[in-house]
C-alpha positions as a printed Julia matrix, in Angstrom:
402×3 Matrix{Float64}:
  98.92  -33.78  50.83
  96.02  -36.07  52.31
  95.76  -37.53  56.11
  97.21  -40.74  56.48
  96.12  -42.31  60.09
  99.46  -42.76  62.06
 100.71  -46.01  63.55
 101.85  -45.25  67.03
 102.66  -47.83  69.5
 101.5   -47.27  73.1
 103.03  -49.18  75.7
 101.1   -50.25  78.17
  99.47  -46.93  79.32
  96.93  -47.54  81.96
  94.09  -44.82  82.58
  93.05  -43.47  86.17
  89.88  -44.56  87.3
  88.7   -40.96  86.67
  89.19  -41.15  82.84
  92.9   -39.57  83.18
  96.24  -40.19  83.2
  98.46  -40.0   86.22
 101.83  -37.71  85.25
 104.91  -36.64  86.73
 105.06  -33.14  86.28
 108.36  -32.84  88.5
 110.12  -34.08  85.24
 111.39  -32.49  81.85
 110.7   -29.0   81.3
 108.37  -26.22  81.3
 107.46  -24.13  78.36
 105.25  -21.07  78.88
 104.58  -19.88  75.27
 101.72  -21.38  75.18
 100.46  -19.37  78.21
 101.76  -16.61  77.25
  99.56  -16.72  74.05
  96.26  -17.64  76.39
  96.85  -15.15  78.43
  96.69  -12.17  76.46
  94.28  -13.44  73.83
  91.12  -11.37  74.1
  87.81  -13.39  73.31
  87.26  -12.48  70.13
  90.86  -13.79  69.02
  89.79  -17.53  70.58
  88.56  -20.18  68.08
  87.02  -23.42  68.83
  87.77  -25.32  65.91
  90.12  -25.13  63.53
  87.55  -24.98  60.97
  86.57  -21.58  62.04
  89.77  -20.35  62.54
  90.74  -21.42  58.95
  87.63  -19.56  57.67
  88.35  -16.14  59.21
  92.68  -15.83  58.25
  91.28  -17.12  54.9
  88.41  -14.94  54.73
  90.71  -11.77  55.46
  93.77  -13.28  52.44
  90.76  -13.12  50.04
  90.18   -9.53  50.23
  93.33   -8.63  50.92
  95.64   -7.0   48.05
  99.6    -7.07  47.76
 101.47   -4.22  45.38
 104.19   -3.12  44.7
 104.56    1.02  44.47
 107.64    3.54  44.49
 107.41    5.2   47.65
 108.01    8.81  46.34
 104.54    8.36  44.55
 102.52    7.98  48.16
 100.71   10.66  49.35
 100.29   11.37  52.84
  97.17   13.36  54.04
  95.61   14.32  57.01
  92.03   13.61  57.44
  89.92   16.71  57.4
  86.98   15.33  58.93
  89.16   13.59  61.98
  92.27   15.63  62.64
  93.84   12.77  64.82
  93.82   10.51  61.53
  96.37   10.4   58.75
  95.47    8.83  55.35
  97.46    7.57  52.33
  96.69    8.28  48.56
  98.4     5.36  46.34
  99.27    4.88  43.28
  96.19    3.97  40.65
  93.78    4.29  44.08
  90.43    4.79  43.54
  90.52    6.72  47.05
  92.7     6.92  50.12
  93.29    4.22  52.57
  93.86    4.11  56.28
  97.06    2.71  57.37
  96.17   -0.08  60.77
  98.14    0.93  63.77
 100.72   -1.77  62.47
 101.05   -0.57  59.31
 101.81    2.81  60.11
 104.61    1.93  62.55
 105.9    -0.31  59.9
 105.87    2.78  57.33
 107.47    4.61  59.81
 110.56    2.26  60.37
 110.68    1.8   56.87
 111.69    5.44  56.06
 113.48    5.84  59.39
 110.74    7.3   61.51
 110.32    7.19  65.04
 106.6     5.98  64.98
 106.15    6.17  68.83
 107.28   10.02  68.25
 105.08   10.47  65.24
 101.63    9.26  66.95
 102.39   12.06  69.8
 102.12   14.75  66.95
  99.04   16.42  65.4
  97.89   14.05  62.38
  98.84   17.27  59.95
 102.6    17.53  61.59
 103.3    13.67  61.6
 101.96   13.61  58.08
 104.84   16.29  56.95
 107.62   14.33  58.12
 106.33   10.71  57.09
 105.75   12.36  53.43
 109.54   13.69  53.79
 110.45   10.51  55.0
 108.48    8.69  52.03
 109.99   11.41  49.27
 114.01   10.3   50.43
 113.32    6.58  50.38
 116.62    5.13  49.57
 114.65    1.43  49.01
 112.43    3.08  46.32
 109.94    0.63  45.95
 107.86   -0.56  49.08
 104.89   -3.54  49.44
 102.07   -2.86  50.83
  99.3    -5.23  51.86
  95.64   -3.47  51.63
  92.3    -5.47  52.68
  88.49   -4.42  51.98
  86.19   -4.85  54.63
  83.58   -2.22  54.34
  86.61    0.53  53.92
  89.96   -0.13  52.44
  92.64   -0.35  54.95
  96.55   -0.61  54.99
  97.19   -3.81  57.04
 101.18   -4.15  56.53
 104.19   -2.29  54.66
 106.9    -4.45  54.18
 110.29   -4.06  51.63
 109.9    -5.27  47.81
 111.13   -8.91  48.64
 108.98   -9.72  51.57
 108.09  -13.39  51.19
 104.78  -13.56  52.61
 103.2   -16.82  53.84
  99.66  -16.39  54.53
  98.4   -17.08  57.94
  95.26  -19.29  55.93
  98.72  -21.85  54.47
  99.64  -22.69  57.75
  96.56  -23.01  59.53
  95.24  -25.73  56.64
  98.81  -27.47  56.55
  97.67  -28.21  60.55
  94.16  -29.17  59.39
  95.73  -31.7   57.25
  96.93  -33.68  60.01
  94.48  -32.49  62.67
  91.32  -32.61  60.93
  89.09  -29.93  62.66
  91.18  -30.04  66.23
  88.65  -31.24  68.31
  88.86  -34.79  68.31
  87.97  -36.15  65.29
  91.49  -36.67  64.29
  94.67  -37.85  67.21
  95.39  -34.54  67.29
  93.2   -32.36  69.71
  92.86  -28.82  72.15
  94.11  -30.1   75.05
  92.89  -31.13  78.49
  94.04  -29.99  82.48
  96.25  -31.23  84.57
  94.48  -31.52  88.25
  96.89  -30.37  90.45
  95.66  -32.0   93.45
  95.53  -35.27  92.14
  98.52  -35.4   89.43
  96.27  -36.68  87.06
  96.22  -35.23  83.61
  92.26  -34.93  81.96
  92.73  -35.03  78.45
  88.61  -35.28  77.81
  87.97  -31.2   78.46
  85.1   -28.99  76.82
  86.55  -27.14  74.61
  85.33  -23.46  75.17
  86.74  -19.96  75.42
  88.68  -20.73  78.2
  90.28  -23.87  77.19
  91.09  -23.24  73.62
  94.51  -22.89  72.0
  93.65  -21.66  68.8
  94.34  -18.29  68.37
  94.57  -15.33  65.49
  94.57  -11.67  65.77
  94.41   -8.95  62.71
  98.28   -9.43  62.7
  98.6   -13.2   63.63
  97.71  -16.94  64.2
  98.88  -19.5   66.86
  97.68  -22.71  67.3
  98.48  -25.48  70.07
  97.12  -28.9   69.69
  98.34  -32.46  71.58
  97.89  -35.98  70.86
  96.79  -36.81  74.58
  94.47  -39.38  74.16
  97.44  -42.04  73.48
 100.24  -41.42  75.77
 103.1   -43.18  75.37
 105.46  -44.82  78.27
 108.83  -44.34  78.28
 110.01  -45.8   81.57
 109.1   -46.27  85.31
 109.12  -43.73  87.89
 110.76  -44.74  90.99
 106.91  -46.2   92.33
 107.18  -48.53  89.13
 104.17  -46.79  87.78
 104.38  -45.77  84.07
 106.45  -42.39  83.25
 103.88  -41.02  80.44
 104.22  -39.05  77.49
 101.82  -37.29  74.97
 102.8   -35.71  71.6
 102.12  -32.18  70.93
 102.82  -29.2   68.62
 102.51  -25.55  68.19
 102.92  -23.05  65.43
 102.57  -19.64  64.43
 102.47  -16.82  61.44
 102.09  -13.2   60.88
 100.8   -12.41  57.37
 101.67   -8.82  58.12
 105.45   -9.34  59.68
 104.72   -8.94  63.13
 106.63  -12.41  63.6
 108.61  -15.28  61.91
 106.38  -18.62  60.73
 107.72  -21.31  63.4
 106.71  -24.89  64.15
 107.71  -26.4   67.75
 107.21  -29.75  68.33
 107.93  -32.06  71.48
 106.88  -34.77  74.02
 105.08  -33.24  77.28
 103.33  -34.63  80.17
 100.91  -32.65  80.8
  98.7   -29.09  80.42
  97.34  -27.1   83.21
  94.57  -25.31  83.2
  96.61  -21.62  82.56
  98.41  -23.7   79.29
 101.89  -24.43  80.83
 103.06  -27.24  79.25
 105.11  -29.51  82.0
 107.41  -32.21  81.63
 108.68  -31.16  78.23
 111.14  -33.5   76.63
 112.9   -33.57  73.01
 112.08  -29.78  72.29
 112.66  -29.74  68.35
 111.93  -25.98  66.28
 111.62  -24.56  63.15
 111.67  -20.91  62.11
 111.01  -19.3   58.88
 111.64  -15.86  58.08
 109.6   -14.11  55.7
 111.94  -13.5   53.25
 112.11  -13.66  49.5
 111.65  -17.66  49.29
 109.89  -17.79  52.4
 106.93  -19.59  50.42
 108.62  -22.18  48.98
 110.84  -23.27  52.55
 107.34  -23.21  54.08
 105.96  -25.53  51.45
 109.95  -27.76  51.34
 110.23  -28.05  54.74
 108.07  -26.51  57.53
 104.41  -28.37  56.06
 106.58  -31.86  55.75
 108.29  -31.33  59.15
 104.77  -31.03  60.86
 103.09  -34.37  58.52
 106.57  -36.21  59.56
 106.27  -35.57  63.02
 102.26  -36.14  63.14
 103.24  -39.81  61.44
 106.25  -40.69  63.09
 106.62  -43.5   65.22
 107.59  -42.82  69.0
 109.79  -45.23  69.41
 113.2   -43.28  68.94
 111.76  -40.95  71.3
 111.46  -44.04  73.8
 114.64  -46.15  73.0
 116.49  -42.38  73.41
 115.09  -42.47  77.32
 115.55  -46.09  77.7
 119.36  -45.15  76.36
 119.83  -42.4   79.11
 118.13  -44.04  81.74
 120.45  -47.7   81.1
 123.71  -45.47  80.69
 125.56  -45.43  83.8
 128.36  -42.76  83.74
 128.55  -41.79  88.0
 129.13  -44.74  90.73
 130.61  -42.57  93.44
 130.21  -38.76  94.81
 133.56  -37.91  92.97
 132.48  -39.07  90.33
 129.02  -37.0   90.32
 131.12  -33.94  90.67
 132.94  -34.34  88.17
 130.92  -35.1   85.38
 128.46  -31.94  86.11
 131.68  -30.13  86.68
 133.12  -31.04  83.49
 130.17  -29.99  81.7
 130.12  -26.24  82.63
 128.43  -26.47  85.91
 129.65  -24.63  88.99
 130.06  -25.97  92.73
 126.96  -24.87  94.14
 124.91  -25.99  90.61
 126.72  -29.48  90.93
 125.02  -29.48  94.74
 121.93  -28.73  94.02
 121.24  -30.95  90.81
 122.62  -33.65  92.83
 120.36  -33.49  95.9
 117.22  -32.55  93.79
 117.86  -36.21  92.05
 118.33  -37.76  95.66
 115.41  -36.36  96.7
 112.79  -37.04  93.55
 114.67  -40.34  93.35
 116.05  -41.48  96.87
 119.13  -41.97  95.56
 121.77  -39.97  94.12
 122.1   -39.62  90.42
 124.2   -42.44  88.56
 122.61  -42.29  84.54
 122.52  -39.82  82.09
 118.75  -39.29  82.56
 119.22  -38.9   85.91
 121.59  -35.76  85.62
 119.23  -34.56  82.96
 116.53  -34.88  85.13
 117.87  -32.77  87.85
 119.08  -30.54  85.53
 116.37  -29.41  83.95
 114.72  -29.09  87.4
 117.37  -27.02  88.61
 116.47  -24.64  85.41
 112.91  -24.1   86.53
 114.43  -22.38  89.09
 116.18  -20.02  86.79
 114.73  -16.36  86.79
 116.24  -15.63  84.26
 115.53  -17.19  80.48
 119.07  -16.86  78.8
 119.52  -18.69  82.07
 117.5   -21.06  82.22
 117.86  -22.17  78.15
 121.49  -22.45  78.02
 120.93  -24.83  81.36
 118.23  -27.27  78.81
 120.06  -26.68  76.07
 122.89  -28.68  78.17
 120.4   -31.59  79.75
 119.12  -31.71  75.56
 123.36  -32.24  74.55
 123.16  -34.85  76.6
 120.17  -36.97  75.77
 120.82  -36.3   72.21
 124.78  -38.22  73.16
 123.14  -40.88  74.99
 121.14  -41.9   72.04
């Protein structure tokens, strides 16, 4: 699969004076996942390129082993020289290997072991129930995923038919399209939003700080945006251009801490924390890493991402120009009872209809308009099953509109 530049059509997007793009962040969604991931990333899990990112999860799938062994045949031992330490013997093993905190709480579940109980217990004790555990195996047969780096260690135990995708596959599937991630390609780390001003930097140093490329020793995530070609799809109610940037993220665990998934969308803009604001046409895809996990990554997931990185925007546009030229409210009954009629209660009908009156200075009357103030009105959700069954709803009805 080779790069193939993309054809986008911009439409008339007009940069600030200051090299950025002015944004209306008040619109769409916002998606923390992205912050989530930058805010518990310690440094030494932050790449700067996707180059070096793609050398390390490779690096680690080289000398990394898969088996598969009967489980009855594992030996559990405590380590004489550390008695906090438990070790396991495999079959054919030239010596014993250390299981990674991961690993061992996946051996645990595996046999039906509390692991949290287990790591409370003197290495020699735990050992005695995990070999009991190990000796009663109903599955038989286990998979185990070791890695040499200096010492042999157990990085993940999964059942027989795991279908692993290794965190390496997806990470070159996104160099594909993105080149190296830094701006040699559309496709880039992202810039800030400057709150003060409303205007969205996309041309940011990319350093520890601002980087969106992440992997631990159990995972990758990577975030990357086409911001230096925003797309308009509208007027705001000032008559300046309502601006749009592509952007994607994905993620893996090699070792099963989490599903392979793709997300991509139209946003806005990215403060400096890695909120994404003014989300519109949220579209996922999740793998699971089962027994043809492989081939759905390589059938649908990798040509997902190259469609979407070579797509044209304009159904994205003509969808908004839809919504925004679809007039379905003329009067306050009528307001009512369309958001009524749609699930929403008195008090949520009130308050998506005067947050449109006053970001607009009118009441709502088009299908973007209700959208609009309904996905504002589930920012203000505390609660997430909340809050996505309320975007889920504005998403129904863009998706009609078009």
């Amino acid at each position: 699969m080779e790069f193939r530049p993309m054809n986008m059509q911009v439409l008339e997007a007009r940069r600030d004076v200051s090299g950025g793009y002015k944004v209306d962040v008040t619109r769409g969604q916002r998606v923390g996942r992205v912050s989530s991931e930058w805010f518990s990333r310690p440094d030494d899990e932050r790449y700067l390129s996707l180059s070096d990112l793609a050398r390390t999860v490779r690096g680690r799938s080289e000398r990394s082993r898969t088996r598969v062994v009967e489980s009855e045949l594992i030996h559990v031992e405590a380590s004489r020289s550390d008695p906090e330490r438990l070790a396991l013997t495999l079959p054919d093993a030239d010596a014993p290997i250390a299981p990674t905190h991961w690993s061992f709480g996946q051996l645990a579940s595996l046999v039906g072991a509390p692991a949290a109980y287990l790591r409370q217990l003197p290495a020699a004790l735990a050992g005695i129930n995990l070999q009991y555990g190990l000796s009663s195996h109903r599955a038989e047969q286990i998979k185990t995923f070791e890695i040499e780096d200096g010492r042999v260690e157990l990085r993940a135990v999964t059942g027989p038919d795991y279908g692993r995708i290794h965190d390496y596959e997806l990470v070159e599937a996104v160099q594909r399209i993105a080149g190296n991630g830094t701006g040699d390609t559309r496709w880039k780390v992202p810039g800030v939003l400057d709150w003060s001003s409303g205007i969205y930097n996309p041309n940011v140093d990319i350093s520890k700080d601002t980087t969106t490329l992440y992997a631990s020793d159990r995972d990758v995530f990577l975030f990357l945006v086409d911001d230096l070609n925003p797309i308009e799809a509208g007027r705001l109610p000032d008559g300046s251009p309502d601006l749009y940037f592509r952007g994607f993220y994905a993620w893996n665990s090699e070792v099963g801490a989490k599903t392979l998934g793709i997300a991509s969308f139209y946003l806005r803009a990215v403060c400096q924390n890695r909120n994404l604001w003014g989300v519109e046409d949220f579209e996922e895809i999740t793998i699971r890493h089962s027994k043809y996990a492989a081939s759905r990554f390589a059938h649908e997931a990798a040509p997902a991402l190259l469609n979407f990185a070579n797509s044209s925007p304009m159904p994205f546009v003509n969808g908004i120009k839809a919504a925004r030229e679809r007039i379905v409210a003329k009067t306050d009954e009528d307001r009512t009872n369309f958001l009524r009629r749609r699930g929403f209660s008195k008090a949520e009908t009130g308050k998506i209809i005067d947050t449109v009156l006053a970001e607009e200075g009118r009441p709502p009357q088009s299908i973007f308009d209700f959208v609009q103030g309904i996905t504002a009105l589930a920012r203000t959700k505390p609660h997430q099953d909340a809050r996505l069954d309320m975007e889920a709803k504005a998403k129904k009805l863009l998706d009609r509109a078009a």
